[in-house]
PyMOL CGO cylinders between C-alpha atoms (Angstrom):
from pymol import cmd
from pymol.cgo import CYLINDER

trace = [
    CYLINDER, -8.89, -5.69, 2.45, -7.53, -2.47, 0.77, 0.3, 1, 1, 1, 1, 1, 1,
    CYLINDER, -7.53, -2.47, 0.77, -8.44, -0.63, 4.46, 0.3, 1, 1, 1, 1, 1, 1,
    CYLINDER, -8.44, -0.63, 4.46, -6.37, -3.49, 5.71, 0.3, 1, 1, 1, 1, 1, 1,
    CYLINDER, -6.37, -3.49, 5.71, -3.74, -2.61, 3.75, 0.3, 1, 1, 1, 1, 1, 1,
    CYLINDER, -3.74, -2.61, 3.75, -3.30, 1.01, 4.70, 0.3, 1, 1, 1, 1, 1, 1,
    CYLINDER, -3.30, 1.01, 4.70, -3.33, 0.24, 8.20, 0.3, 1, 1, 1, 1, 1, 1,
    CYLINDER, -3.33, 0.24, 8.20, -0.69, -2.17, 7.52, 0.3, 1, 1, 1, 1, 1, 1,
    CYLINDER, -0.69, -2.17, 7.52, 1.27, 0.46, 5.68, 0.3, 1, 1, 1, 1, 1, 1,
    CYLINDER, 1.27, 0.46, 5.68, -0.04, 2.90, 8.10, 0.3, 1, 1, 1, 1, 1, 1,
    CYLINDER, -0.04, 2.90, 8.10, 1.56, 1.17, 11.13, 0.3, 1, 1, 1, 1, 1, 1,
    CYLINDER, 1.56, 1.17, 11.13, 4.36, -1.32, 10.20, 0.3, 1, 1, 1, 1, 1, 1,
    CYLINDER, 4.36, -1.32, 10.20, 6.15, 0.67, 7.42, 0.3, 1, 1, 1, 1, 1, 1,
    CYLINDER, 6.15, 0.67, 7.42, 6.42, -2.69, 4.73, 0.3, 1, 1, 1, 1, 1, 1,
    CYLINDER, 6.42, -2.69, 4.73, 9.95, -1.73, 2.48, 0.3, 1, 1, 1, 1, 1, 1,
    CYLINDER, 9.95, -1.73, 2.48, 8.52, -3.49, -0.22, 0.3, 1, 1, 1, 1, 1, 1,
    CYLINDER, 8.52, -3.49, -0.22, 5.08, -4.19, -1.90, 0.3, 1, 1, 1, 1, 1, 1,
    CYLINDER, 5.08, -4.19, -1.90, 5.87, -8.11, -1.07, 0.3, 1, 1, 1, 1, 1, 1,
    CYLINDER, 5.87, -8.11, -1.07, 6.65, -7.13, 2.53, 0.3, 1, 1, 1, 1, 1, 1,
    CYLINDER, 6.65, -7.13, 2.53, 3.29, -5.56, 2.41, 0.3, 1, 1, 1, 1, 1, 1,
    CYLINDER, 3.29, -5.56, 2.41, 1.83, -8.99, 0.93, 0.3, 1, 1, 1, 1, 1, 1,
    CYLINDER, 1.83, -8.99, 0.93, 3.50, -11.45, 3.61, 0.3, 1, 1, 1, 1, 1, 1,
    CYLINDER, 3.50, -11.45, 3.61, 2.33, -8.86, 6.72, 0.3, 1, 1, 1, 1, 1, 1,
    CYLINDER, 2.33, -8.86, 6.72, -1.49, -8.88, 5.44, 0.3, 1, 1, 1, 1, 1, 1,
    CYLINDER, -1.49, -8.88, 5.44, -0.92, -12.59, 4.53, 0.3, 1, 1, 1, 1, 1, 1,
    CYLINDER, -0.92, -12.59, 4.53, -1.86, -12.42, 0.82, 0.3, 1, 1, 1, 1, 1, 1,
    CYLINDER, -1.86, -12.42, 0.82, -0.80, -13.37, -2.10, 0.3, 1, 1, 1, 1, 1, 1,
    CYLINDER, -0.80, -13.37, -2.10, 1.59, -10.57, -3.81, 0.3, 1, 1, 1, 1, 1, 1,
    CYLINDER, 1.59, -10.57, -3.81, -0.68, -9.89, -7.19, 0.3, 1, 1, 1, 1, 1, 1,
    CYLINDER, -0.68, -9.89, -7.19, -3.53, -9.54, -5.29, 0.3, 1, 1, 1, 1, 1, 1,
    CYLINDER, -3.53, -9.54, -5.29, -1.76, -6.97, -2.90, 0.3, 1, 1, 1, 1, 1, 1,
    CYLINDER, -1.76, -6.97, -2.90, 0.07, -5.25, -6.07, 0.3, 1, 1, 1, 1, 1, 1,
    CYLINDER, 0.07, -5.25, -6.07, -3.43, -4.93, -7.89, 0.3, 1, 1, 1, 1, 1, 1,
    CYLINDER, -3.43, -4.93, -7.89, -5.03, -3.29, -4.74, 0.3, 1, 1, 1, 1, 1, 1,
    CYLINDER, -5.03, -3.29, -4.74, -2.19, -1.08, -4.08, 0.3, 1, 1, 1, 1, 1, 1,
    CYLINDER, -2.19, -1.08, -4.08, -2.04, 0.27, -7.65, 0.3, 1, 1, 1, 1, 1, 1,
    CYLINDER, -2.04, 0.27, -7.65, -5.83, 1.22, -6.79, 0.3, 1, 1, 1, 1, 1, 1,
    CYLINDER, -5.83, 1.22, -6.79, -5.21, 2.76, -3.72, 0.3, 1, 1, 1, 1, 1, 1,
    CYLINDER, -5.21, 2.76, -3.72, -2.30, 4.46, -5.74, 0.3, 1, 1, 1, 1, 1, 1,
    CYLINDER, -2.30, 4.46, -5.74, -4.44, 6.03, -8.20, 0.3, 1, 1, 1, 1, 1, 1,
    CYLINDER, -4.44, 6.03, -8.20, -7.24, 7.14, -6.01, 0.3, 1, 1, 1, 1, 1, 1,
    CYLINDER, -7.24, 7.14, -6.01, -4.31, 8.94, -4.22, 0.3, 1, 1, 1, 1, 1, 1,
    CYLINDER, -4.31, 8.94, -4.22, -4.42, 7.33, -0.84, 0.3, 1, 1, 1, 1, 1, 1,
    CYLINDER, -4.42, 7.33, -0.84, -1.03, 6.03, -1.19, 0.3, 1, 1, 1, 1, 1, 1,
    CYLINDER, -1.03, 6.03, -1.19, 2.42, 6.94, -3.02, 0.3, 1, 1, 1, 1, 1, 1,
    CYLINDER, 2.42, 6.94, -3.02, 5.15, 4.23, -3.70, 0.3, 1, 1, 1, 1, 1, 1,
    CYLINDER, 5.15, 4.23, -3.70, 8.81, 4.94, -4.19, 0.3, 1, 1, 1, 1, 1, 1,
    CYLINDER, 8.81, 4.94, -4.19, 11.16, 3.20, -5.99, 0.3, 1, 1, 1, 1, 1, 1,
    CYLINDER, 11.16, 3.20, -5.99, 14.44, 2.67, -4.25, 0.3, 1, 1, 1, 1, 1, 1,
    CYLINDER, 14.44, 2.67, -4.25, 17.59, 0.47, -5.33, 0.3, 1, 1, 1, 1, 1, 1,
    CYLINDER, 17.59, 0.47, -5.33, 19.26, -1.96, -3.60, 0.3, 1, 1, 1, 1, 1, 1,
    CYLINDER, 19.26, -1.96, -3.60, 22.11, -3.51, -4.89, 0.3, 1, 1, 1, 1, 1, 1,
    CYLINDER, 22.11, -3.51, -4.89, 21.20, -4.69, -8.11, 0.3, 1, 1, 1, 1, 1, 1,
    CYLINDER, 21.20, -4.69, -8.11, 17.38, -4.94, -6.70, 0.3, 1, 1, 1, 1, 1, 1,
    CYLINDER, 17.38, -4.94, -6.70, 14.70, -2.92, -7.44, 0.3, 1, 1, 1, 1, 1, 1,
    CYLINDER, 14.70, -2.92, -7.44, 11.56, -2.23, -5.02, 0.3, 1, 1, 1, 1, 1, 1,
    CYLINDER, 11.56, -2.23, -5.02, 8.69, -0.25, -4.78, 0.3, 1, 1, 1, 1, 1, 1,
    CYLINDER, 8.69, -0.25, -4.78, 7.88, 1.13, -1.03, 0.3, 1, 1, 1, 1, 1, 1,
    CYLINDER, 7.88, 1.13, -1.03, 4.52, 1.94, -0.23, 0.3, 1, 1, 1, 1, 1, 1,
    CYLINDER, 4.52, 1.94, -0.23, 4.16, 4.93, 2.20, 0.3, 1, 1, 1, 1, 1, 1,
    CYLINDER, 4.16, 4.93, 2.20, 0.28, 6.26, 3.01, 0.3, 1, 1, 1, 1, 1, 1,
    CYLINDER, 0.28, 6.26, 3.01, -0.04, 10.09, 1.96, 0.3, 1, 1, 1, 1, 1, 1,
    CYLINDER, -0.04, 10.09, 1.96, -3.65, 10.58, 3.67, 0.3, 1, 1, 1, 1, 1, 1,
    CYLINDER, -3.65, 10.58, 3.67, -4.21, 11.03, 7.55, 0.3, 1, 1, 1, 1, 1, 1,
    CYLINDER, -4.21, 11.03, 7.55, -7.90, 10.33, 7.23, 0.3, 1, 1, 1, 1, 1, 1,
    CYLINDER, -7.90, 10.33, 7.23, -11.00, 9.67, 4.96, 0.3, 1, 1, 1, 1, 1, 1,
    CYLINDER, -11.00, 9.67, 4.96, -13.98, 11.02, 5.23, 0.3, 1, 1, 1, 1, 1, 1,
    CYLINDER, -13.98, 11.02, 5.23, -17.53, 9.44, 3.20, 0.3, 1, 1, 1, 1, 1, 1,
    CYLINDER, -17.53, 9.44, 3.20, -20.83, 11.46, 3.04, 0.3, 1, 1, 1, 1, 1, 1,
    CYLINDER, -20.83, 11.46, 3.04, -23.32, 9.12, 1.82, 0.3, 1, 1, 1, 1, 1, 1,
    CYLINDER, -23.32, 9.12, 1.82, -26.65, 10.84, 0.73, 0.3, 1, 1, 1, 1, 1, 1,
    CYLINDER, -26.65, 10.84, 0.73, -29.78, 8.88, 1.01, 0.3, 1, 1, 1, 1, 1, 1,
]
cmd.load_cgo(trace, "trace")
């Protein structure tokens, strides 16, 4: 789900974490919790822009492409 989720981002530029949740068709916790995550492993930044008297926090991908070595 969280690859999901920056493919979402990736490709259809959500404005808001709960635009992100209706696109992927989740609930918004469960999409907050996982991008929080992805924040802090650094795959993705969110901004926090004003409108009006609204605040909203707009997820924008900062990677181009992960790579895993796995070592067996």
């Amino acid at each position: 789900e969280k690859a999901r989720l920056l493919h979402i981002i990736k490709t259809q530029s959500p404005d808001s974490i709960y635009d992100l949740a209706k696109k992927a068709e989740r609930s918004f916790k469960s999409v907050f919790e996982d991008v929080k995550l992805l924040e802090r492993f650094g795959f993705l930044e969110t901004t926090l822009e004003k409108i009006n008297n609204r605040k909203r926090l707009k997820p924008m991908v900062v990677v181009d492409s992960i790579v895993i070595n796995i070592k067996l």
